[in-house]
N, C-alpha and C positions, 0 to 999 in steps of 0.2 A: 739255215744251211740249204744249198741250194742243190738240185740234184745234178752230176756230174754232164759237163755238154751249157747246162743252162748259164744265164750273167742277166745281171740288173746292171744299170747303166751309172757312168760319173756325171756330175753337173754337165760339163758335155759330152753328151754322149758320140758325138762321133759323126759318122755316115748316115746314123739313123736311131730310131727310138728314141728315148727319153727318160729322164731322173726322177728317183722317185720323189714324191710332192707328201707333205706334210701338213694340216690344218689342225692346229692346235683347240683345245678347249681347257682354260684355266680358271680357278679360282684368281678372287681378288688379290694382289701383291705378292704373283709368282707370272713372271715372263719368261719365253722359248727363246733362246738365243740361234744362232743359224745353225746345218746340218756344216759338223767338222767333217769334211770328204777325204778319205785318205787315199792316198796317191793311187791310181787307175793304174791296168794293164790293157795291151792292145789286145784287142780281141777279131782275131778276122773269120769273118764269115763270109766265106768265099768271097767274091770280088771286093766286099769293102772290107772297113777296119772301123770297129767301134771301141770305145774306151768304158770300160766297165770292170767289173769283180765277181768273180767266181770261186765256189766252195760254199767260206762261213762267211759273212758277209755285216758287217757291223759300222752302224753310220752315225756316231754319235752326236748329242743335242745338249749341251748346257742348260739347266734350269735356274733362276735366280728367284730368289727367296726374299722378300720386303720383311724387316724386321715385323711387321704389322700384321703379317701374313700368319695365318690360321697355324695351329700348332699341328695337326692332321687334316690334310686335304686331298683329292681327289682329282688323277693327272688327266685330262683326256688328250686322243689324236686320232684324226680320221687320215688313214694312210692310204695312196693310191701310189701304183707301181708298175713296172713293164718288166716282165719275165721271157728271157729267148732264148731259142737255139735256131735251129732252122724255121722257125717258128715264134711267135710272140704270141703270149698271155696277157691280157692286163687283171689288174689283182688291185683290190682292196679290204680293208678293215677300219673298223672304228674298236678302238682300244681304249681300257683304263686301266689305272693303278693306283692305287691309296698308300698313300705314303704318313708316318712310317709305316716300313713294311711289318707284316706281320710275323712274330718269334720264329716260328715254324716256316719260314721261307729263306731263314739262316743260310745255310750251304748252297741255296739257290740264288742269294743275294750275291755272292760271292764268287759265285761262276760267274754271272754276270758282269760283276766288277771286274775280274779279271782280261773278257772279254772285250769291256770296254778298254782297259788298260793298253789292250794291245793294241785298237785300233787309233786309239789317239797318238799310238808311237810311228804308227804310219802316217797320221795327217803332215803336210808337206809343213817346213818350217820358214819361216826368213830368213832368205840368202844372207848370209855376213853380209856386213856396209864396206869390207875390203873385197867384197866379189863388185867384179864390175864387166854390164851383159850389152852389147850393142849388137844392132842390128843390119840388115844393108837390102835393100830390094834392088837382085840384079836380076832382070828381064822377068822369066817366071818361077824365079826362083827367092826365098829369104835365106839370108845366111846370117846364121846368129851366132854370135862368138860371145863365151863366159869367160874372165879371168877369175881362175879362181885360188892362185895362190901357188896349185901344184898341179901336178901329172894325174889327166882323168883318164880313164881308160875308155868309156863308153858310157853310154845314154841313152833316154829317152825324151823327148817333147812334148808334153801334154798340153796342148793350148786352152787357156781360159774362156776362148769368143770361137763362135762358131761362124765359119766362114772364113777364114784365115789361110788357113794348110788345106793343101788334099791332104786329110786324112787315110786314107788310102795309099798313098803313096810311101815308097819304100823311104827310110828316113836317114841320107848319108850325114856319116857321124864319124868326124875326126880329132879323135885323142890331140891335144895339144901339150907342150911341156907346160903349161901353166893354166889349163883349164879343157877347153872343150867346144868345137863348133859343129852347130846343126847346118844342115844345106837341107831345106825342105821347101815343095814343089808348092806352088799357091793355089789357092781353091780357085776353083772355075768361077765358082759365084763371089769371088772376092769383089768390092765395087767401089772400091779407092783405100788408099795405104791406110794404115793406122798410122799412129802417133807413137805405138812403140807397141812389141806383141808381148802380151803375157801368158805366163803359164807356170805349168811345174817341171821339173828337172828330175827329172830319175837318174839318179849314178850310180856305176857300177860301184857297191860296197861302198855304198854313202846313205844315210837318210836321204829324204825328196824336199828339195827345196821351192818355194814359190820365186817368182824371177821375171824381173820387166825390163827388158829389152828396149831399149828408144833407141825407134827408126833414126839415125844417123841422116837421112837423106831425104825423108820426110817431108812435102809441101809445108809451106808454113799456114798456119790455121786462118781462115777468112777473117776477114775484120769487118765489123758494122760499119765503122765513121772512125773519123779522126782520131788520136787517143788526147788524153786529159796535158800533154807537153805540147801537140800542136796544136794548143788553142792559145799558149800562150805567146 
C-alpha cells in the first residue's frame, strides 16, 4: 500500500521513471513467468504525465511447477523499484517464501489471494478478433480509430513503446457510433513511424483491452536483396 500522493510506475512509465524490475531465485523445475501489468492510470505531475498506480498496488507473476520439482521449495526475488511524488525513492528487497505455506498463515494466504484475484481482473485482455484498430499519421499527429461493434463513450491510450505519443499531451477522444478514436500529439523524440502502435485501451465501463493498431500509411519495411520470385 502506497502512501497517499505516492505511484510506482507501468511497464512504460511515461515522461519519466521506471518499472519495477524483478530477478528471480528458483529451485530446479519451477519457472517465473512475466510481471501480468494491470492496466495503468495517468498520473501528472505537474507538466508531465506518467502512467503508474496508486493506493494498493499488486503486480502479479505466475509460477510453473515441473512435475519433477521438489514437493516444498523455497521462492526467492530480489526486487528494485521507483517510488514518487514530487520526489523519487528508489527502493529494493530481497524476499523469500516457502511454499507450501505454513497452517497458520491461513487467512493470510487468502487475503493474498484475493488481492491477487483483483489485480489480474484488471490485466488488460485481447481485443475481440471482430474489433478492428487502424491507424493514420497526419502531420504531428496519430489518429487511431477502434471498431468495436458499438457506442464507446470515452477512453484512454496507454501506449506499449516509449517514444511514440507525447505523453504529456492532452489526449482528444471521440466517442464513435461503433467504437472510438484517439487523436494523440507524437513524441518529439519519435525517429520514424512504426509499423503499427500498440497499447492498452481503457473504456469507459469496459475491461482494458490490449490493441495493435497498423499504421495504414506506414513506409514499406527496407529489403536486403531481391526476394526468392525474382530470382526466378
Amino acid at each position: 500500500m502506497l502512501e497517499a500522493g505516492w505511484h510506482v510506475y507501468w511497464q512504460n512509465p511515461g515522461d519519466s521513471g521506471g518499472p519495477p524490475a524483478v530477478a528471480w531465485h528458483l529451485p530446479k523445475g519451477v519457472t517465473a513467468g512475466d510481471i501480468q501489468w494491470p492496466a495503468p492510470e495517468r498520473i501528472e505531475a505537474g507538466p508531465i504525465v506518467n502512467y503508474g498506480y496508486q493506493g494498493e498496488v499488486v503486480l502479479p507473476v505466475s509460477l510453473r511447477v515441473a512435475p519433477e520439482a521438489a514437493a516444498g521449495f523455497t521462492v526467492g526475488a530480489s526486487i528494485k523499484w521507483l517510488v514518487c511524488r514530487d520526489m523519487c525513492l528508489p527502493g529494493r528487497a530481497d524476499l523469500e517464501l516457502t511454499l507450501p505455506l505454513a497452517a497458520d498463515l491461513g487467512a493470510t494466504a487468502e487475503s493474498w489471494a484475493a488481492l491477487v484475484k483483483d489485480a489480474l481482473e484488471l490485466v488488460p485482455r485481447k481485443a475481440p478478433a471482430s474489433w478492428k484498430a487502424t491507424a493514420r499519421s497526419e502531420g504531428d499527429r496519430f489518429v487511431i480509430t477502434i471498431d468495436t461493434g458499438r457506442p464507446e463513450t470515452g477512453g484512454v491510450f496507454f501506449p506499449l513503446d516509449v517514444d511514440q505519443i507525447d505523453d504529456s499531451a492532452k489526449q482528444e477522444v471521440s466517442p464513435l457510433p461503433r467504437g472510438i478514436r484517439f487523436n494523440l500529439r507524437k513524441s518529439d523524440r519519435l525517429l520514424k513511424l512504426p509499423s503499427a502502435l500498440k497499447g492498452v485501451v481503457s473504456l469507459t465501463s469496459r475491461p482494458a483491452f490490449l490493441v495493435a493498431a497498423p499504421l495504414v500509411d506506414a513506409p514499406a519495411p527496407a529489403r536486403n536483396g531481391p526476394s526468392e520470385e525474382e530470382y526466378q
